[in-house]
C-alpha positions in Angstrom: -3.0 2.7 -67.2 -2.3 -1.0 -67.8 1.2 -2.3 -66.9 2.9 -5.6 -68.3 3.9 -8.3 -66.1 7.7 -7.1 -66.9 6.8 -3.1 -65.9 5.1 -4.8 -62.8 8.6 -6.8 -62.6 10.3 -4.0 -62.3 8.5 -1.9 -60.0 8.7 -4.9 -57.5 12.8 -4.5 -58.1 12.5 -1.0 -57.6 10.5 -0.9 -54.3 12.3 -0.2 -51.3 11.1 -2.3 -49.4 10.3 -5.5 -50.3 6.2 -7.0 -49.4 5.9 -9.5 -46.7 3.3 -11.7 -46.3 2.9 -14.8 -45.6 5.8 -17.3 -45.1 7.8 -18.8 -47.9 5.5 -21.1 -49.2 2.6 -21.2 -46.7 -0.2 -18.7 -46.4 -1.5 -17.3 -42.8 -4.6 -19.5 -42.4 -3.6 -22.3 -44.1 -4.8 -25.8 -42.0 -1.4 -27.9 -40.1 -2.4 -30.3 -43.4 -2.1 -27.6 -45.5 0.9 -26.5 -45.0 2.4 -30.0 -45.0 1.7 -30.3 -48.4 2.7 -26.9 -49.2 6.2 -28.1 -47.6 6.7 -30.8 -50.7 7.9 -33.4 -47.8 9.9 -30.8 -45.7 7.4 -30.3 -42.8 5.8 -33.1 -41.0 2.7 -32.7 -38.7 3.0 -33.7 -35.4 0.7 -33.9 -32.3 0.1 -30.9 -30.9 2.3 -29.0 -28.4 1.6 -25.6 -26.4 3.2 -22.7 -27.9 3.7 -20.8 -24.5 1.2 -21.0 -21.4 -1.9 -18.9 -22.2 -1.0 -17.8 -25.8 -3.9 -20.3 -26.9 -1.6 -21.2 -30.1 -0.6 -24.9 -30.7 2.3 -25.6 -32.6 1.5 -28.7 -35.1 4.0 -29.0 -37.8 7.9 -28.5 -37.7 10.0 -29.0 -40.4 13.4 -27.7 -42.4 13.6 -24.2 -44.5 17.2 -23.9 -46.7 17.8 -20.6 -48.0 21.3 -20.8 -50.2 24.1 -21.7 -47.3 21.5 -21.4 -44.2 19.3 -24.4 -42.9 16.5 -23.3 -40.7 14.4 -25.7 -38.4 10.8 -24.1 -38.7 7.9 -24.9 -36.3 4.4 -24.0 -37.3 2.0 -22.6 -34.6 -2.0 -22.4 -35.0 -4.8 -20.7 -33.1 -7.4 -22.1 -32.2 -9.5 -22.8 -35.1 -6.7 -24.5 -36.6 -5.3 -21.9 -38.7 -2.0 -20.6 -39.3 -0.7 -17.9 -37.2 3.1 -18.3 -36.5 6.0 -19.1 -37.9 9.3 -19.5 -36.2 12.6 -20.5 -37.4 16.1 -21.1 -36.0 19.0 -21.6 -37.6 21.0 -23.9 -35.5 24.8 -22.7 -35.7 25.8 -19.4 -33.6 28.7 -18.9 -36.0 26.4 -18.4 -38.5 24.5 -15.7 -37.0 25.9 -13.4 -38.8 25.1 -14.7 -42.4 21.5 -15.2 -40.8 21.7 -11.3 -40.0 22.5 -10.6 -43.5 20.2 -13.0 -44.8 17.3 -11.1 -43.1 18.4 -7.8 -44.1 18.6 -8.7 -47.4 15.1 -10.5 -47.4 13.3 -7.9 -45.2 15.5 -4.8 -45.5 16.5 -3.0 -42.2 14.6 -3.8 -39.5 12.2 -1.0 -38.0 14.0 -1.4 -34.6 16.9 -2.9 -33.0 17.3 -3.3 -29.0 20.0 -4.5 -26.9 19.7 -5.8 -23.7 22.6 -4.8 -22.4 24.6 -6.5 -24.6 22.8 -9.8 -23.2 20.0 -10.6 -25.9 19.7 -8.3 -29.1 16.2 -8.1 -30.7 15.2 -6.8 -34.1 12.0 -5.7 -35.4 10.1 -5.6 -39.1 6.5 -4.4 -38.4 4.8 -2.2 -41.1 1.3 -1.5 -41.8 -0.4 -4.0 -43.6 2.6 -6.7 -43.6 4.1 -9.2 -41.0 5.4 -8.6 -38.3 9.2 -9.9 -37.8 11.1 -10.1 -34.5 14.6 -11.6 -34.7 16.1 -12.3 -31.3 19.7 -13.2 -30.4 22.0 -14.3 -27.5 25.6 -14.2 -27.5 26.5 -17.6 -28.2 23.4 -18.9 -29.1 21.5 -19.5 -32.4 19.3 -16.8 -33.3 15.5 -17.4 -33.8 12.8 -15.4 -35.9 9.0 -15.2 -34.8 6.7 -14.4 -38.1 3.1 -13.6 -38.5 0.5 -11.5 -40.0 0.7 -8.0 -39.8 -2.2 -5.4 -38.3 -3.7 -3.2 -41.2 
């Protein structure tokens, strides 16, 4: 059966759960100069900066994200070959947590899991087969943050 591009349009409506992969508009693998470009100006490269003792990433761009009302600040971390693996984002204003919630709901649909650490740090989860894995993590009274990167298959 052949479907039209506004059959396959609709199935992607239709689908419960939307696909993740990748980030926005970078692909995992892509080169720090890559994804720069990618950015149209809103990510600049910068020299190189552990992205937590003995992960063996290197975060090597950072940059700004806007989705509608929300401004993210997004860092860019690479493995060792110099290949995108990691994307993390903030947005910056703990009264706006709860739009960012939303936000990721509605971008992500409900996460897989949600923890709280006795009331002290909430964390959410996306992580399905073949996708990316998502963990949203939250403090009261501080701006939440999202870790991003390929999924397992």
């Amino acid at each position: 059966m052949r479907f039209t591009a506004p059959i396959l349009t609709l199935l992607a409506l239709l689908s419960p759960h939307p696909a993740v992969a990748d980030w926005e508009y970078t692909k995992w693998g892509m080169t720090p100069e890559q994804v720069v470009h990618a950015s149209n100006g809103a990510v600049l490269q910068t020299k190189a900066r552990s992205a937590g003792e003995g992960s063996g990433l290197e975060i090597r761009a950072d940059g700004e994200f806007v989705a509608g009302s929300l401004r993210f600040d997004v860092s860019f971390g690479f493995d060792g070959a110099g290949r995108l693996a990691f994307v993390s984002y903030v947005q910056g204003d703990p009264a706006r947590n709860g739009l960012f919630k939303a936000w990721l709901i509605r971008k992500y649909g409900e996460p897989q899991s949600r923890q709280n650490a006795n009331g002290n740090f909430e964390t959410w989860t996306w992580n399905r087969k073949g996708l990316d894995t998502i963990e949203f993590e939250i403090a009261p009274g501080a701006s939440g943050f999202v870790i991003q990167s390929p999924g397992g298959d």
